[in-house]
N, C-alpha and C positions, 0 to 999 in steps of 0.2 A: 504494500500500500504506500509506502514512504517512496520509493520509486515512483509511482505513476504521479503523485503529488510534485514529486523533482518534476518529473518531463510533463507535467500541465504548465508549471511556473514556468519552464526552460522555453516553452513553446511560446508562452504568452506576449516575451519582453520579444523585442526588435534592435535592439542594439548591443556591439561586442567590442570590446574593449580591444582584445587582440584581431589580428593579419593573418590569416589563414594561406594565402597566396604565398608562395618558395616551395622549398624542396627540405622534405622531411627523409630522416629512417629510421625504423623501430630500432625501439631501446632493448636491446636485449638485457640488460644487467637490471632496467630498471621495471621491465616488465616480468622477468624471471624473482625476483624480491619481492615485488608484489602478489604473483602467485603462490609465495614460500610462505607469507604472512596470513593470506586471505584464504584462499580455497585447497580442498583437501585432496589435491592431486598425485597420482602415485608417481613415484622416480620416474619408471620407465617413461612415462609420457612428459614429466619435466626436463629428459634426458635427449628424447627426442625433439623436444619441443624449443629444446637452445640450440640446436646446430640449424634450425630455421631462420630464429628469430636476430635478428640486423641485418637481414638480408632485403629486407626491402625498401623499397625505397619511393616514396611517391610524392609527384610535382602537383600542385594547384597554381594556375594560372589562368584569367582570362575564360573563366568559369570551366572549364578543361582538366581533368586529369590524366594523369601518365603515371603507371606504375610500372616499376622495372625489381628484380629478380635478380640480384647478383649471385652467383655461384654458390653454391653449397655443398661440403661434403658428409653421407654418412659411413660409418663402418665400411659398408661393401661398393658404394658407389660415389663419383661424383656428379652432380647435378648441373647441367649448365644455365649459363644466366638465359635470363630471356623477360619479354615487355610484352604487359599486356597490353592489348587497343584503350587507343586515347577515348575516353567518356566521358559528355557533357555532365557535367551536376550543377544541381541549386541547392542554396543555400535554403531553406524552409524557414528555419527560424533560428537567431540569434539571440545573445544576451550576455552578460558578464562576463560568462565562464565561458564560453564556448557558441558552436554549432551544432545546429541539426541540419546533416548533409546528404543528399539523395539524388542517383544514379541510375542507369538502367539496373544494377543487377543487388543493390544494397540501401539501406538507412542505414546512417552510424552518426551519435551524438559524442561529438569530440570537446572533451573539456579541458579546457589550458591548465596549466598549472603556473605558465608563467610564459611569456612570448618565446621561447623557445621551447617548451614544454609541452605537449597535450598526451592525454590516451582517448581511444576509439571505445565505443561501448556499440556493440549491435544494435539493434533496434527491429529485431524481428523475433517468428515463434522459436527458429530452431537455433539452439545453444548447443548442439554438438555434442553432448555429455557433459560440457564443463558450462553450468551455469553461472553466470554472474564474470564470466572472461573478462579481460579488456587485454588491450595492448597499447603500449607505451611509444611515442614517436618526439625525437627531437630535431630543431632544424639544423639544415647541414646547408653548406655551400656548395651546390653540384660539383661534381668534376667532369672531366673528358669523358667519360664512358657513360655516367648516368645523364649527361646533356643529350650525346650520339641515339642512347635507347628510349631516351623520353622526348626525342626532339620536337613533335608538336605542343609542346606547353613551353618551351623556348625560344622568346622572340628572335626574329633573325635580323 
């Protein structure tokens, strides 16, 4: 109940403190600690779940996102990078903390924790097993490769 109360209030306000627009990538250290605190996840899937996490990486620009896939390795394999198709989004509704962001294929209410700071929270029925997830994203200054794969959300 205390949730729906947050995302009634979250939806209501119109304006946001923070810039949503640059180039983020998951925090792995700080979304793996927050999993460690909060929800009661077993090893293996916390184990699995760090050789994923800083690997993404994703641009808002010009109401446009670009997400891109930097390499990954597990145990028996290496992953290669790769980008997914650039998708329009709107902003729905804003407010102090954050957005509420939607896409063809997602809602996700992203709240700052401080201009370089946010995590993502879903905003759908299915939670995967792990209810109550978020993931953690800080801004980063693109470089050469994450420009190259994300290159429609960078002006030319």
């Amino acid at each position: 109940m205390k949730y729906l109360i947050f995302v009634i209030l979250f939806l209501c306000s119109n304006i946001s403190a923070y810039e949503l627009n640059g180039t983020w990538v998951s925090d792995k250290e700080k979304t793996l600690k927050w999993i460690g605190e909060n929800l009661k996840e077993d090893v293996e899937f916390t184990q699995d779940l760090s050789k994923i996490l800083g690997h993404h990486y994703i641009t808002y620009h010009n109401e446009k996102t670009c997400s891109y896939m930097s390499e990954w390795k597990t145990e028996t394999k290496t992953n290669e990078a790769f980008s997914m198709p650039t998708q329009k989004y709107n902003i729905i509704a804003k407010n102090d903390y954050g957005f509420v962001v939607s896409s063809e294929h997602y809602i996700f209410m992203l709240i700052f924790e401080s201009d370089n700071s946010y995590y993502g929270v879903a905003l759908d029925t299915e939670e995967y097993g792990h209810p109550g997830s978020r993931e953690y994203y800080k801004r980063i200054e693109p470089n050469n490769e994450i420009r190259a794969a994300s290159k429609d959300c960078f002006p030319t």
